[in-house]
N, C-alpha and C positions, 0 to 999 in steps of 0.2 A: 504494500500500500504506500503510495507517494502522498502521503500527510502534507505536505509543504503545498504540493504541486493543486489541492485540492482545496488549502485552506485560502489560498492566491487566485485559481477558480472561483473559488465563491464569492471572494470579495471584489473581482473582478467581473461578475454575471449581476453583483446589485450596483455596483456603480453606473451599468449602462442599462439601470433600469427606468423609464422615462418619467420626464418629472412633471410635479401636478399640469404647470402650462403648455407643455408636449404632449401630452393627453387631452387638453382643452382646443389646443388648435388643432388635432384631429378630429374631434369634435365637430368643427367649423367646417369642414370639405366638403363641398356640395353635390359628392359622387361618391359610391364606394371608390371608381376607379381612382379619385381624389384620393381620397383616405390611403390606396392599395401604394401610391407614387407619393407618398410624406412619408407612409411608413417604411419606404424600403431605404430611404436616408436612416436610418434605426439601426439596433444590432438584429433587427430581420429582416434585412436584405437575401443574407441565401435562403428563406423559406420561401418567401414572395416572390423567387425568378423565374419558379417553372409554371405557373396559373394560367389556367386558360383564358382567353378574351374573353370581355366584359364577367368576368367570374359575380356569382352572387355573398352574399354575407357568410352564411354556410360553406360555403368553399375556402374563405380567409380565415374562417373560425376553427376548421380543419388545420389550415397548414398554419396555424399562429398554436394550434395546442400541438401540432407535431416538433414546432420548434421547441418548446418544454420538453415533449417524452425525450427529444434528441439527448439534450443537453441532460438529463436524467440519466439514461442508459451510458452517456458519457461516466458520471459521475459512479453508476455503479462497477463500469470495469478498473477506476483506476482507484476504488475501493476496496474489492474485493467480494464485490457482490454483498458490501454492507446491509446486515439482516435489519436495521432501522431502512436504508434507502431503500431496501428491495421489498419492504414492506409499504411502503408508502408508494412505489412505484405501481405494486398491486393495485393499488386505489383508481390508478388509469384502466385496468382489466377490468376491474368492478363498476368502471363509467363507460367502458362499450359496452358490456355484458348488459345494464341497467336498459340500455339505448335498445339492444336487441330483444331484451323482454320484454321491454313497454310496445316497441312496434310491433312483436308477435300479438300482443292483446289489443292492440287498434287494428290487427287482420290487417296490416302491411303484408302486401305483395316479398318472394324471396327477393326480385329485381329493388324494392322502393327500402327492402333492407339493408342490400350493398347497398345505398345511398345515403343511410341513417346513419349506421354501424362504422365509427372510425374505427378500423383495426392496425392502424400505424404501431400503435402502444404494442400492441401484440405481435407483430411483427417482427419488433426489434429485439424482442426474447424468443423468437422460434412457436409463436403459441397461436397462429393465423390458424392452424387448422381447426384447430380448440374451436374456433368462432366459427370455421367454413361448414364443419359439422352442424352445428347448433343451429345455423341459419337453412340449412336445409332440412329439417324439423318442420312436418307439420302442423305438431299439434303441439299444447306444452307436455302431452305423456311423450312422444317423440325428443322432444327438449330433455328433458331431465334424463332421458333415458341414454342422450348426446353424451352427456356431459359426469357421465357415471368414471368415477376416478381424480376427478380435475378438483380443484377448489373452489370450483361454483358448487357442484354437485348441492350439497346443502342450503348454503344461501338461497340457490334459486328455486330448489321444492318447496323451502319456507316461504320464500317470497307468493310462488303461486299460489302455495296454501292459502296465504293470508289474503291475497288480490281473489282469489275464487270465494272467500267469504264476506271482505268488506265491498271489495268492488272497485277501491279505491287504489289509483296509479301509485299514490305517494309509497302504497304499503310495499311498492317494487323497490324502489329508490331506498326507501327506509331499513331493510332488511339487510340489503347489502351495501348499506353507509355502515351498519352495524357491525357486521361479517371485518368489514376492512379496519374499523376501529378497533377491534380486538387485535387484529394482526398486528398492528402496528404498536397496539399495546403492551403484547406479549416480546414485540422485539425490543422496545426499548427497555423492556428490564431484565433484558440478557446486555446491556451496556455497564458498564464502570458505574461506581455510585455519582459522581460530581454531574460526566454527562446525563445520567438517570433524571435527575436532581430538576436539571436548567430544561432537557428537554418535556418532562412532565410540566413544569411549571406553565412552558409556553404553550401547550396544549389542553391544559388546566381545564378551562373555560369551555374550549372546543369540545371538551371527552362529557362535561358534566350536562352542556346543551344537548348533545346526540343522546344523552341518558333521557334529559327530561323529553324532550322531542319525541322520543319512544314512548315514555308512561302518559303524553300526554293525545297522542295521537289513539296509543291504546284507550283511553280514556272514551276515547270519540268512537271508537269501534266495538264498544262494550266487552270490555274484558275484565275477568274476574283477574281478583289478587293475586292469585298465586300464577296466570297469565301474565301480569305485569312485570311482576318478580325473575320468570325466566326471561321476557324479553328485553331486559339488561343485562342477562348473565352474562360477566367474561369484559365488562367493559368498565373503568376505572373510573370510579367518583366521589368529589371531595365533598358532596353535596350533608351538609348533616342529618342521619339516619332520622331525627326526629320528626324532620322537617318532610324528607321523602316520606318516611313513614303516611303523614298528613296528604301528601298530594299521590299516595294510593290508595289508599281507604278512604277519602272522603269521596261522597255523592254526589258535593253539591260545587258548582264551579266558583264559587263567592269563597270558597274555602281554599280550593286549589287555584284562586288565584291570589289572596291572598297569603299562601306559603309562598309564591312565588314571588311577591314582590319584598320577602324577607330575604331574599337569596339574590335580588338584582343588586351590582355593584360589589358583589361580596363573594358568590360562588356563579352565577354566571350575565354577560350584560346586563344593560338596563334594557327594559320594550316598552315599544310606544303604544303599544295598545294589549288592553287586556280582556278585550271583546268575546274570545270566544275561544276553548281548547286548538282548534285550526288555526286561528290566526296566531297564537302566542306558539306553537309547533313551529311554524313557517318561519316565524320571526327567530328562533332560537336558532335554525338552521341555519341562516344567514350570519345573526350575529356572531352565533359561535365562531365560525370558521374566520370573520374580521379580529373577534380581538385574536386567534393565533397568528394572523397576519401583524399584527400589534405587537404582539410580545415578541416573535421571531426578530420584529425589524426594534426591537431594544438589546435583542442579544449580540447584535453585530456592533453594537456600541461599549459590550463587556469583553474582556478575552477569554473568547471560547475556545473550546476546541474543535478542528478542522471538521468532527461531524457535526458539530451545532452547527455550526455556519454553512456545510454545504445540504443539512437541512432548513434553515432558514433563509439558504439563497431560491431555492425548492417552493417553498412558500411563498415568498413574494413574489417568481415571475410567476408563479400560477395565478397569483390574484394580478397581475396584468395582462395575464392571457385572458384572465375573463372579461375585465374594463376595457379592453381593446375588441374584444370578440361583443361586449355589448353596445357601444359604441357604434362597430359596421353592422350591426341589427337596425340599429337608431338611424342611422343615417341611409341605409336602404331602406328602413319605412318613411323616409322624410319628415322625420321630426323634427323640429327645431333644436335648436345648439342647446339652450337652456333645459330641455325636456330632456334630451341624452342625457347632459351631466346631472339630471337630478335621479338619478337611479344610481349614479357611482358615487362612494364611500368613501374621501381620503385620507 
């Protein structure tokens, strides 16, 4: 493992990450094709050169998260196939896999699959057939039956279990955000105590939202207690037992929403609405995953070490792959400049 070479990567992958007003004047281009010729003055210029004429949002959105998996798969060969990055790199597996679930249950076409389904991420680990099987699955018994051996195998029978009884998409998404949380959980505490330490902290927040996000969505789907209880098993929470305790046994949402505004600021953000079990679910998801973008980008400011940092270089071009990927959404629906930037979070 070249330590040195990877800690000077990292710090060189955040410093050419763009900044608030570089993201603003992308913003302002009056074309994707706009947007596609400011962004390639960027450090993704080689993802942007081979695009078809007039490409649409979706197609940028493709090759701006392939620039991520790259520089990923970079990071885990001169790693060693580090079980924190190749854990977290899973979480790309688990976002096409999610992509080909949810289009098997909207009765997508195999043809309008290849179109959904990035399988770049899988590609660059040897794992394209893993998806080539799956997508030629009829039905989801065919699916599961695909994928018998692999490390979907589970997540995605749980997932259609659960989607065949609520009916609801989120429960696809939600099952294997779960799946990949644990993984990732279980790697980092095969790490040295110090990195253990700094990397739990800065996903603190992130592990404790995906907990509540689960008991609270369970909530909406009617599940008994001791349902609630396994569908967090395996995934790590600072949340106080007393507190969870209250927002699994209570019935009534005045109570589980108030445990939760005990918990904002303290064990996971603050939400701007406490409307209704789905809206405060959705909201955790989001926010979870901003403040590790937070904390990551306070660790680059400690001296870490060269896994902190090329996990936390990880993390913030992912969250500009998505600002930049929402963005050429915004700007190929023609929304105005101020409407794009008000859905991004700086």
């Amino acid at each position: 493992m070249d330590s040195g070479y990877v800690y000077a990567l990292s710090f060189s992958v955040k410093g050419r990450l763009l900044s608030r007003r570089e993201l603003e004047d992308l913003a302002s281009s009056k074309s994707v094709e706009d947007f596609i010729a400011a962004l390639r003055a960027t450090h993704y210029f080689e993802s942007l050169t081979n695009l078809p004429p007039k490409p649409n949002a979706r197609i940028v959105e493709r090759s701006l998260w392939a620039h991520l998996y790259r520089y990923h798969h970079r990071l885990l060969r001169f790693t060693g196939w580090n079980p924190v990055l190749w854990a977290l790199y899973e979480r790309h597996l688990f976002r096409s896999m999610k992509a080909l679930v949810r289009g098997m249950a909207s009765r997508l076409s195999q043809e309008e699959l290849m179109r959904e389904v990035d399988l770049t991420a899988a590609e660059l680990v040897g794992e394209r057939d893993v998806f080539a099987r799956a997508m030629a699955s009829k039905d989801f018994t065919e699916l599961v039956v695909s994928l018998r051996g692999t490390r979907f195998e589970g997540p995605v029978g749980r997932a259609l279990s659960l989607y065949e009884k609520t009916g609801d998409p989120a429960a696809i998404d939600l099952e294997m955000d779960k799946e990949a949380m644990r993984s990732v959980a279980r790697a980092i505490d095969r790490v040295g105590r110090r990195e253990r330490k700094w990397l739990m902290w800065a996903m603190e927040w992130h592990l404790n939202s995906t907990v509540l996000e689960a008991l609270l969505r369970g909530k909406q789907w009617g599940f008994e207690l001791g349902e609630l209880k396994r569908a967090v098993e395996g995934i790590p929470c600072t949340v106080p037992e007393p507190v969870l305790g209250v927002i699994m046994e209570s019935r009534e949402i005045e109570e589980v929403t108030r445990a939760m505004q005990l918990l904002e600021g303290r064990s996971i953000p603050r939400l701007s609405s406490h409307g209704g079990l789905v809206e405060m679910a959705s909201e955790l998801r989001e926010k979870g995953w901003r403040s590790a973008v937070t904390r990551f980008r306070k660790l680059f400011l400690t001296p870490g070490s060269h896994l902190i940092l090329a996990v936390g270089s990880l993390i913030l071009l992912e969250e500009e792959v998505r600002k930049l990927a929402g963005i050429c959404a915004g700007i190929e629906l023609g929304l105005p400049k101020s409407k794009v930037l008000e859905a991004l979070v700086f």
